[in-house]
C-alpha positions in Angstrom: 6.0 20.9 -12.9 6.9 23.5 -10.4 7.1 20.7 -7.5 9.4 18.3 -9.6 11.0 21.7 -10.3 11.6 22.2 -6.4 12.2 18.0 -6.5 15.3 18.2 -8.6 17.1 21.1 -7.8 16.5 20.3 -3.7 14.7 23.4 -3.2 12.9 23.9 0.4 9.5 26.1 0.3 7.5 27.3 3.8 4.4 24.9 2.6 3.5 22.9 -0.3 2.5 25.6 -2.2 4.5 28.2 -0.4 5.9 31.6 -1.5 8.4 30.3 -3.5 6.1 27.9 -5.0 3.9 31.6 -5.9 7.0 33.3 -7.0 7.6 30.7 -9.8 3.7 30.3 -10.6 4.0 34.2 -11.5 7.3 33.7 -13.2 6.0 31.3 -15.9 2.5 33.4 -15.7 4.4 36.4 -16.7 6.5 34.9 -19.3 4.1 32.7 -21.1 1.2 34.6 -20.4 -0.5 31.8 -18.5 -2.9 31.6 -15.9 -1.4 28.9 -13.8 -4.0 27.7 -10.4 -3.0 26.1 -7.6 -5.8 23.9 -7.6 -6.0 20.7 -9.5 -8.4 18.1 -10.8 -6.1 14.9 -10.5 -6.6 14.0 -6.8 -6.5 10.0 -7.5 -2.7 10.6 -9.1 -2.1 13.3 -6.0 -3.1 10.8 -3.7 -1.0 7.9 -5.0 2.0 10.5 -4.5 1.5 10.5 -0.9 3.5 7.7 0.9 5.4 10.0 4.0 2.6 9.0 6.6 2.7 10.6 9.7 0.4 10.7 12.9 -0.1 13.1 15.5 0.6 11.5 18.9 -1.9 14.1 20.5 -5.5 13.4 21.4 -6.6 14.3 17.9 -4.9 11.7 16.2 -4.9 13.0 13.1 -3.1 11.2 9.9 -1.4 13.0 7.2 -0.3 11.8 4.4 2.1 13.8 2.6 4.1 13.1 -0.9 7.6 15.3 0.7 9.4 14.0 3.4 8.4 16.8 5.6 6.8 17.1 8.9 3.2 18.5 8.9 3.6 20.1 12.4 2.4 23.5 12.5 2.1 26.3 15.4 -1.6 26.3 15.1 -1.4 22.3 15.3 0.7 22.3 18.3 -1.4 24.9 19.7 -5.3 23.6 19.2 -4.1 19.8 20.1 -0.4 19.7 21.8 0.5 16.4 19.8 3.7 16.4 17.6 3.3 14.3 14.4 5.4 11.1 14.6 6.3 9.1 10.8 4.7 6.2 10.8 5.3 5.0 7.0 7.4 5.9 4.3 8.2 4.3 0.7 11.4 2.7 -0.4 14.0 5.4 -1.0 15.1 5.3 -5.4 18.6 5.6 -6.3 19.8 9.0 -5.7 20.9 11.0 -9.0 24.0 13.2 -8.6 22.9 17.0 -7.8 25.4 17.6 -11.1 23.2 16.3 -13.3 20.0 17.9 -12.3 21.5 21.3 -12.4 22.3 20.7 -16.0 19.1 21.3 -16.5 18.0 24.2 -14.1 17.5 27.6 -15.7 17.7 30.8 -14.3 15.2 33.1 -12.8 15.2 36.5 -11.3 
């Protein structure tokens, strides 16, 4: 829920499961008195998620499949194979809700 979370309100994090991504993990920890993990056991559903594609036009090769719209290039990537990662497929873009309405719903957390 913390991904749709960052979905809706248009939030950007340094990785998938970034620092932000931690900071709200502890939040709800904290207040609910939860023991949230970053790993899951739903890879199948994860998987099906994943429709930005891209592919490193380096010697590696390397495909990366990604359910954000965000480039998997990293420093160490660049680095270990010179290649930059180039979109090669990406789904159908839905209707766009209005920011307005998502923000309805957001809550606040310091």
């Amino acid at each position: 829920m913390i991904h749709a979370y960052f979905f809706i309100m248009d939030l950007k994090d340094d990785d998938d499961h970034g620092k932000g991504f931690r900071f709200y993990m502890r939040y709800i920890d904290n207040v609910c008195g939860t023991k949230l993990k970053i790993e899951h056991e739903f890879e199948d559903e994860v998987e099906a998620l994943k429709r930005h594609w891209w592919s490193c036009d380096g010697p590696c090769g390397k495909l990366e499949k990604r359910a954000t719209n965000r480039s998997p290039d990293t420093k160490e990537h660049k680095r270990k194979c010179g290649g930059k990662f180039v979109k090669i497929a990406e789904p159908d873009e839905p209707p766009k809700k209005k920011k307005e309405d998502a923000k309805e719903y957001s809550i606040r957390m310091e």
